[in-house]
C-alpha positions in Angstrom: 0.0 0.0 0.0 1.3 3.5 -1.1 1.9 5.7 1.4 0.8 9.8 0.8 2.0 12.8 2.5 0.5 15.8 3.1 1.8 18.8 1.5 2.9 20.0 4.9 4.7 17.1 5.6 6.2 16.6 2.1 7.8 19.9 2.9 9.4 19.3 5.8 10.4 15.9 4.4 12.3 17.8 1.8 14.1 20.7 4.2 14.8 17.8 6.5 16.4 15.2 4.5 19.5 14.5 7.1 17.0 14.4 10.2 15.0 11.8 8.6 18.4 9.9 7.1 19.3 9.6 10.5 16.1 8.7 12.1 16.2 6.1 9.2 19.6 4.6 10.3 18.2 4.5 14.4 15.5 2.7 13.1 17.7 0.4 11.1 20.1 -0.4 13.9 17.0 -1.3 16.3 15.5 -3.5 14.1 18.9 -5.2 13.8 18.9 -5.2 17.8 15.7 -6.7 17.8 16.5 -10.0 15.6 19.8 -10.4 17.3 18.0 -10.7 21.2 15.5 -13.3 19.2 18.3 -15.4 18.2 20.3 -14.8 21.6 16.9 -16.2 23.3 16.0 -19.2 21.0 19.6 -20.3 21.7 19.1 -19.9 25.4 15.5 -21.6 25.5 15.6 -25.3 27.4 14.6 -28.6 24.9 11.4 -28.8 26.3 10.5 -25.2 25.7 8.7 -26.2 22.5 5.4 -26.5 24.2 5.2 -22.9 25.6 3.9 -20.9 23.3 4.0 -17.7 25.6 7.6 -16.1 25.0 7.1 -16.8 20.9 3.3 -15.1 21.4 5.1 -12.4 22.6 8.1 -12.2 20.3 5.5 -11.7 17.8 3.7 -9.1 18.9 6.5 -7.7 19.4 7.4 -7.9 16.1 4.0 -7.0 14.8 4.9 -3.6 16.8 8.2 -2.8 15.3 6.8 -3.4 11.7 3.7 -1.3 12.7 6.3 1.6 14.0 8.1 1.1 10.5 4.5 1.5 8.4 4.0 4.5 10.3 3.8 8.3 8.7 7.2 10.1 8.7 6.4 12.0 12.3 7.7 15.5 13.0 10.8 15.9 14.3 9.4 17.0 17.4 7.6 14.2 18.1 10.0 11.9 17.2 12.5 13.4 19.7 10.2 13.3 22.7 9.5 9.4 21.4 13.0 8.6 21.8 13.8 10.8 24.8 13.9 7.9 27.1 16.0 5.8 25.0 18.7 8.5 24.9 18.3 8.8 28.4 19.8 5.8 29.1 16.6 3.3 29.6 17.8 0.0 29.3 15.6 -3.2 27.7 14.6 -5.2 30.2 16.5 -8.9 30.6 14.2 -11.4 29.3 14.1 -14.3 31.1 14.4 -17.5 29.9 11.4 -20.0 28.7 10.9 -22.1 31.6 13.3 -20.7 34.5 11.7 -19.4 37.4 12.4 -16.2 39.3 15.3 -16.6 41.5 17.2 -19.1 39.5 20.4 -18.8 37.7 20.6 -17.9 34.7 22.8 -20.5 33.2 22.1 -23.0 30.2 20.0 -25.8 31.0 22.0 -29.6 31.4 25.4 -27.7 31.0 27.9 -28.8 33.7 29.6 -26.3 36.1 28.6 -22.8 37.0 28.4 -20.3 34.5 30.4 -17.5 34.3 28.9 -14.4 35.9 28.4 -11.6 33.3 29.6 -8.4 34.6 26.9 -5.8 35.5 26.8 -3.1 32.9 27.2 0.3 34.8 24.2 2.8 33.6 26.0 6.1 32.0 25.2 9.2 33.5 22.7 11.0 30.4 24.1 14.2 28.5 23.0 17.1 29.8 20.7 18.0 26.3 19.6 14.7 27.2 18.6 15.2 30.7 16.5 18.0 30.6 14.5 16.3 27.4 14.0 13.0 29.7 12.6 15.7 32.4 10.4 17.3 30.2 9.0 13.9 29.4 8.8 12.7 32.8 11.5 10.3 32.9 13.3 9.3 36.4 16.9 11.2 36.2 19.4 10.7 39.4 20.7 13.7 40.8 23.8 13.7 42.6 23.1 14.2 46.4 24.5 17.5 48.0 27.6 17.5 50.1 27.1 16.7 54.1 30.4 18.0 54.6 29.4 21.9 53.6 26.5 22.0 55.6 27.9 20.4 58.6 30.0 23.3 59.5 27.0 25.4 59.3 24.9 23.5 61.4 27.9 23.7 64.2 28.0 27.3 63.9 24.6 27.5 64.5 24.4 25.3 67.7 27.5 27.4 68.8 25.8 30.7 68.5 22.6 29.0 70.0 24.5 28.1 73.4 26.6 31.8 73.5 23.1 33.8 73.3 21.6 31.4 75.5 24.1 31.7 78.5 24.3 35.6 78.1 20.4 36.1 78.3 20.7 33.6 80.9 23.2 35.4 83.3 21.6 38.9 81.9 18.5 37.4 83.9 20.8 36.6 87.1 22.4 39.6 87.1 18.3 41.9 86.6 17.1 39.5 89.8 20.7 40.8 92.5 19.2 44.4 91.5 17.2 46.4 93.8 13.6 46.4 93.7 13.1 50.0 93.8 14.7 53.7 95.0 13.0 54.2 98.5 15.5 54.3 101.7 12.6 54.2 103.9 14.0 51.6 106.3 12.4 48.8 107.7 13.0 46.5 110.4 13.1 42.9 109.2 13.2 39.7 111.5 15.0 36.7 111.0 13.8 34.2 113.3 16.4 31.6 114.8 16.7 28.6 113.0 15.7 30.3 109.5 17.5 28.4 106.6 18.4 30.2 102.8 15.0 28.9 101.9 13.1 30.9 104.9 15.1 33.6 104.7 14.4 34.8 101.2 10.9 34.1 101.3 10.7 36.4 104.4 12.7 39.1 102.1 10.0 38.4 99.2 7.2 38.9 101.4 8.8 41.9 102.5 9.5 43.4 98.5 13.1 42.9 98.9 14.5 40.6 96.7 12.7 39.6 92.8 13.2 36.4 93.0 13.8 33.9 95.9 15.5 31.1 93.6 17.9 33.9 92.8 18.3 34.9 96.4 18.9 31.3 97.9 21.5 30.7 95.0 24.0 33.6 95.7 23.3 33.3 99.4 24.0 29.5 99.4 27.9 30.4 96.9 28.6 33.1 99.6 27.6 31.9 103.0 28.2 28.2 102.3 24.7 27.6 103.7 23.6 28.9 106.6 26.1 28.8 108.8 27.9 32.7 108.4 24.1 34.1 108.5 23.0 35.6 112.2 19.3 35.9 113.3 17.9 38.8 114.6 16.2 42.1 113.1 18.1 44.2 110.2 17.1 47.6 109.1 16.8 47.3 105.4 15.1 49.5 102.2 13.9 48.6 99.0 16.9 50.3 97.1 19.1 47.0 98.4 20.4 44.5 96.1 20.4 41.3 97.0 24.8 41.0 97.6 23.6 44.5 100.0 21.4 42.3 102.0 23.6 39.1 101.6 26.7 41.1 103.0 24.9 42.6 106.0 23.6 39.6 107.2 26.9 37.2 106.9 28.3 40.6 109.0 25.8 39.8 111.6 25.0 44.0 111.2 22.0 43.4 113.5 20.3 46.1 114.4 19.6 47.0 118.2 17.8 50.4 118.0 14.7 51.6 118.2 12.6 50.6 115.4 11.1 53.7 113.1 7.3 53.2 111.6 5.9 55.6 109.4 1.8 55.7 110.6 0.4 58.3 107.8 -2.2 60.4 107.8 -5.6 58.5 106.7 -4.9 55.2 108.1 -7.5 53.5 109.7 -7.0 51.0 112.5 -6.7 48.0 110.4 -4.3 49.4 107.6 -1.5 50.2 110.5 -2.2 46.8 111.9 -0.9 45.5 109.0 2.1 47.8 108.8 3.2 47.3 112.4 2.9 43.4 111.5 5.4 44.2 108.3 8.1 45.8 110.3 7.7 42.9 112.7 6.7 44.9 116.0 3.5 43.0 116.7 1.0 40.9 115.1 -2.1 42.6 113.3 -4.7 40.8 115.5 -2.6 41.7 118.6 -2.6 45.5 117.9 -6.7 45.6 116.9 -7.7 43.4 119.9 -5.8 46.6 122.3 -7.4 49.3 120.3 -11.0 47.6 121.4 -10.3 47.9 124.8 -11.9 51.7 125.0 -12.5 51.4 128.9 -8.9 50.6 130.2 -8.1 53.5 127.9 -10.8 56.1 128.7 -9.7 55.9 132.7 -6.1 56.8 131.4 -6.6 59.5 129.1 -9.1 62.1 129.9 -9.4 63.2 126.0 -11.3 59.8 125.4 -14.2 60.8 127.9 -16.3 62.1 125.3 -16.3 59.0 123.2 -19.8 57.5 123.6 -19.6 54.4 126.0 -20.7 51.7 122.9 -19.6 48.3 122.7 -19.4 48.8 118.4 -16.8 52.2 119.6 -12.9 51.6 119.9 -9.8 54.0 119.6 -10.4 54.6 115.7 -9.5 58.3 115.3 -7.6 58.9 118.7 -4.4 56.9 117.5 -2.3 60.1 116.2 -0.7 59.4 112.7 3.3 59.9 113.3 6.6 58.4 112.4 7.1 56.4 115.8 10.5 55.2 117.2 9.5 51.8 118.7 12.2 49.7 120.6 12.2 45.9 119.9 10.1 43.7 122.3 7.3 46.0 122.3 4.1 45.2 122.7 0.6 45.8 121.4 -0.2 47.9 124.2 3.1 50.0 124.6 2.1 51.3 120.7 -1.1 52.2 121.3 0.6 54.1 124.7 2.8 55.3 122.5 -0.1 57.0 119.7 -2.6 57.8 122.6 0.5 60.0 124.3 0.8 62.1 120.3 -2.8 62.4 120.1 -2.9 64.2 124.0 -0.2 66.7 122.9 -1.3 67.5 119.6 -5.1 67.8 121.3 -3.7 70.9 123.0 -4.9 73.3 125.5 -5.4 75.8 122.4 -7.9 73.3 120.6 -9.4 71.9 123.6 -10.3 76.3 124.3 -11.5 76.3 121.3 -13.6 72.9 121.1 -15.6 74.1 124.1 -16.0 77.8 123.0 -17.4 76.3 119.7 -19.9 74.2 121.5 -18.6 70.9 120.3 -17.3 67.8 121.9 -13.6 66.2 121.1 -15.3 63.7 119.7 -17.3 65.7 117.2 -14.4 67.4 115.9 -12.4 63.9 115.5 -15.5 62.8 113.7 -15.3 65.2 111.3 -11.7 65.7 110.6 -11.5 62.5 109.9 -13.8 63.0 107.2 -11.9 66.2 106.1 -9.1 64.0 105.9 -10.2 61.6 103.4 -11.9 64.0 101.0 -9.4 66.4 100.7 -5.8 66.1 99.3 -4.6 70.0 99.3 -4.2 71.6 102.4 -6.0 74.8 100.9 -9.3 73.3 100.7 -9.6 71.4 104.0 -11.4 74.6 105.7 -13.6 74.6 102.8 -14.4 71.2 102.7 -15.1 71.5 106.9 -18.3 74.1 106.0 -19.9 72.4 103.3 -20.3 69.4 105.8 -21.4 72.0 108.4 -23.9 73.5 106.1 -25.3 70.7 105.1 -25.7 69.8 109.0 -27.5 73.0 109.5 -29.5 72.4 106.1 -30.7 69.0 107.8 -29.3 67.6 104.7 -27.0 64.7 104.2 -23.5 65.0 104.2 -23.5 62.0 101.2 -19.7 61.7 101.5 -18.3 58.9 99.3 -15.8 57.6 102.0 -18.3 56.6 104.7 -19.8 54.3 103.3 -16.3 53.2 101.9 -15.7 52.7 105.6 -18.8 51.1 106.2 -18.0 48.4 102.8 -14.3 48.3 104.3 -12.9 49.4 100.7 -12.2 51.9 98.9 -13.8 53.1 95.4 -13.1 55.5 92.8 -17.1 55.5 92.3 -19.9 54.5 94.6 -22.8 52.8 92.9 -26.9 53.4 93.7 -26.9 49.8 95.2 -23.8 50.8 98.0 -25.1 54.1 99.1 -28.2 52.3 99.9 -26.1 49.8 102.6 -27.3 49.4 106.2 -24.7 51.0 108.1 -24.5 53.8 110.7 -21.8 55.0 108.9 -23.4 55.5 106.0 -24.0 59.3 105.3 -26.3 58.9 102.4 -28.8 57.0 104.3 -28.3 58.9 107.8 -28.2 62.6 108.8 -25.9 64.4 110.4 -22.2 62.8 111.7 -21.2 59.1 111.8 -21.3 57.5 114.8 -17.2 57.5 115.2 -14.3 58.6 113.2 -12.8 56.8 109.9 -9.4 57.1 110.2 -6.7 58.9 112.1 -6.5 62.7 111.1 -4.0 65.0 111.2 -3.1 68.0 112.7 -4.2 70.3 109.8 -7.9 68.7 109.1 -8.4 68.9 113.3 -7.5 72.4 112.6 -9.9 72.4 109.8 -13.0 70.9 111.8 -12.8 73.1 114.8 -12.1 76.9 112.4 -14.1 75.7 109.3 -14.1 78.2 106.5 -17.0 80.9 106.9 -19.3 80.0 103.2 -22.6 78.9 101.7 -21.0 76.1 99.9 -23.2 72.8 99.8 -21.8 71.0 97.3 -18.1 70.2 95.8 -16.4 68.1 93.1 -12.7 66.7 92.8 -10.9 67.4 89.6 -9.4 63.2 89.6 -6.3 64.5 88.0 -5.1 67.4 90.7 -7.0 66.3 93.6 -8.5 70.0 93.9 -11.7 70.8 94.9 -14.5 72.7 93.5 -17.1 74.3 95.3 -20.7 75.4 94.5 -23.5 76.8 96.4 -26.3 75.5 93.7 -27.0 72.1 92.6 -26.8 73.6 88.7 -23.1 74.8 89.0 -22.1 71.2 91.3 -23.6 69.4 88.2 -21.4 71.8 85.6 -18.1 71.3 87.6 -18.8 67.2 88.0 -19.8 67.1 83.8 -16.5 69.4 83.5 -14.0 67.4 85.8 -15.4 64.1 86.0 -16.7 63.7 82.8 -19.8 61.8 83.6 
């Protein structure tokens, strides 16, 4: 049968007359390869192979293939190249295995005596690079050579090198932030190391105290410099917060114990329970201890005639009385020697002069501590305590309620920046939204300047006032329009 071509394909038969001469000689040299593996395998096959029928099935259809590929059209050159890609990648034939052997046996002539000599494994070439990239464009497997270990190992050690420097300096950056102080202040304070104490106790008593940042850190440098416990004295040490933690370390393995009267700081403001707790922190006496003595208002009142105006009610104790001061207070004291010690301020301070004045004003002591207690609380500039003092006395004479925020923080026993409707409504004598007139006691030790304040109150019509939250100063109105301007202005609600 006569073949035609196209009159596209006749011209590129004609401008490609070498391609297709030597597509023509590839063709010729694998059909020659074919016919010598069919000879290599009929010489191969066993005697009784004769009755398979399998290997010469296939031997034709292989052959029906080849002269199928030989009928076929002159292809493109194209095509024909991504045909033979594979080939010129170096795919081998696959070994045909002989007619009758099974897999695993050897592969030498059947009946022949001896062992065969081994053939010698033919080593695959590596393909061309032309050839490599046209056997991955058609898909075809292609080794790659693996990348050096040796180049990257050096890499890898830098890497764990640089890992282990930053680590150790952010790690001793860390040790060296927790020895620093833990703030500025020099206030001193008395701290007790009880006998016995080991590292361990020691810094957590310094942690409780806000002296040390960590207590790991603490026992660490303690336990490389004192070699346990055994250079470290008990007793009390007068310490601040602007220590470090070698400061501290040092003073104790000096056994710098300190012997002197103790100094407290008892601010202006503080209720009973507040310096409870601050007399418990510099180690003078427990909190219960020094609330259970201020309770005892009848030993007291026989002692100090200034307390005879204080109502005799079981709810009353020394609240208000205990003069706010920076105390001296030798070691060993007790409960009762404190509250000696405040009671003793208060009678001093309470001069002759105030006491004149008190009566002349028709007023008892214990009205005026009453309300400069309050004075206290509400006010934060020394300029507008005798302000403050009248509106409360206004209101008094108003028969209106005084409505003072920090009452009924008394009466809650915590403080807040703003009361809500439910609070104000709270059962308590001491709430002055509910009640008229005073409280029925004080609400925290005043001092000298709001006494002042209660007994020479400013001379005004002021009813109301506001707080600007960021100064602290106080505004004053006499109208309920201008109060509600100044609270919209400064308090933005």
């Amino acid at each position: 049968m006569k073949i035609r071509l196209t009159q596209g394909e006749a011209k590129k038969e004609a401008s490609e007359p070498k391609t297709q001469s030597r597509q023509t000689q590839k063709r010729t040299a694998q059909s020659t390869e074919v016919e010598m593996r069919k000879k290599r395998a009929k010489a191969k096959r066993p005697a009784n192979a004769g009755t398979q029928t399998a290997p010469k099935k296939k031997t034709q259809q292989r052959q029906t293939a080849e002269g199928t590929a030989a009928r076929r059209p002159v292809e493109g050159r194209k095509a024909q190249e991504r045909r033979e890609a594979p080939r010129q990648a170096g795919a081998a034939a696959p070994k045909q295995r002989p007619a009758g052997q099974k897999k695993g046996q050897s592969g030498q002539r059947a009946g022949s005596p001896g062992t065969a000599k081994k053939k010698r494994p033919v080593q695959k070439q590596p393909a061309e690079p032309r050839q490599r990239r046209e056997a991955e464009e058609m898909g075809a497997p292609v080794k790659r050579k693996k990348g050096g270990l040796k180049y990257k190992l050096p890499i890898v050690i830098a890497a764990v090198v640089l890992i282990v420097v930053i680590g150790i300096f952010a790690g001793r950056s860390f040790y060296n932030a927790m020895l620093e102080p833990t703030g500025t202040s020099t206030e001193t304070m008395i701290v007790e190391i009880p006998d016995g104490s080991t590292i361990k106790d020691v810094g957590e008593i310094l942690y409780d105290q806000g002296l040390i940042k960590n207590t790991m850190i603490f026992q660490s440098y303690a336990g490389r410099h004192s070699r346990g416990t055994s250079g470290m004295q008990a007793g009390n040490y007068e310490m601040n917060h602007a220590m470090s933690i070698p400061d501290i370390v040092d003073k104790m393995l000096n056994g710098d114990v300190y012997s002197g009267a103790i100094p407290v700081l008892l601010s202006e403001g503080k209720n009973i329970n507040e310096m409870a707790q601050i007399l418990e922190k510099h180690n003078i006496c427990t909190s219960a201890a020094f609330i259970s003595e201020t309770k005892k208002l009848g030993e007291y009142k026989a002692l100090y005639p200034i307390l005879s105006s204080i109502p005799d009610d079981k709810n009353r104790t020394l609240e208000g009385y205990l003069f706010p001061d920076t105390y001296e207070i030798e070691p060993g004291s007790t409960a009762s020697d404190v509250v000696k010690k405040m009671l003793d301020r208060f009678t001093e301070v309470y001069n002759q002069d105030f006491m004149q004045q008190t009566i002349e004003k028709g007023k008892t002591v214990d009205e005026i501590v009453i309300m400069a207690s309050i004075v206290e609380l509400e006010t934060k500039l020394p300029e507008d305590k005798a302000n403050a003092a009248s509106v409360f006395y206004n209101r008094i004479a108003q028969n209106m309620p005084l409505q003072s925020d920090i009452t009924v923080d008394y009466a809650l026993g915590k403080k807040h920046a703003v009361l809500t409707e439910e609070q104000t409504k709270i059962d308590s004598p001491y709430n002055t939204y509910q009640n008229l007139g005073l409280p029925v006691g004080p609400i925290c030790s005043p001092g000298k300047s709001s006494i002042d304040a209660a007994i020479n109150p400013a001379q005004t019509k002021y009813l109301f006032f506001v707080a600007d939250m960021d100064s602290g100063k106080l505004y004053f109105n006499e109208t309920l329009e201008g109060h509600n301007a100044d609270v919209q202005k400064y308090m933005g609600d």
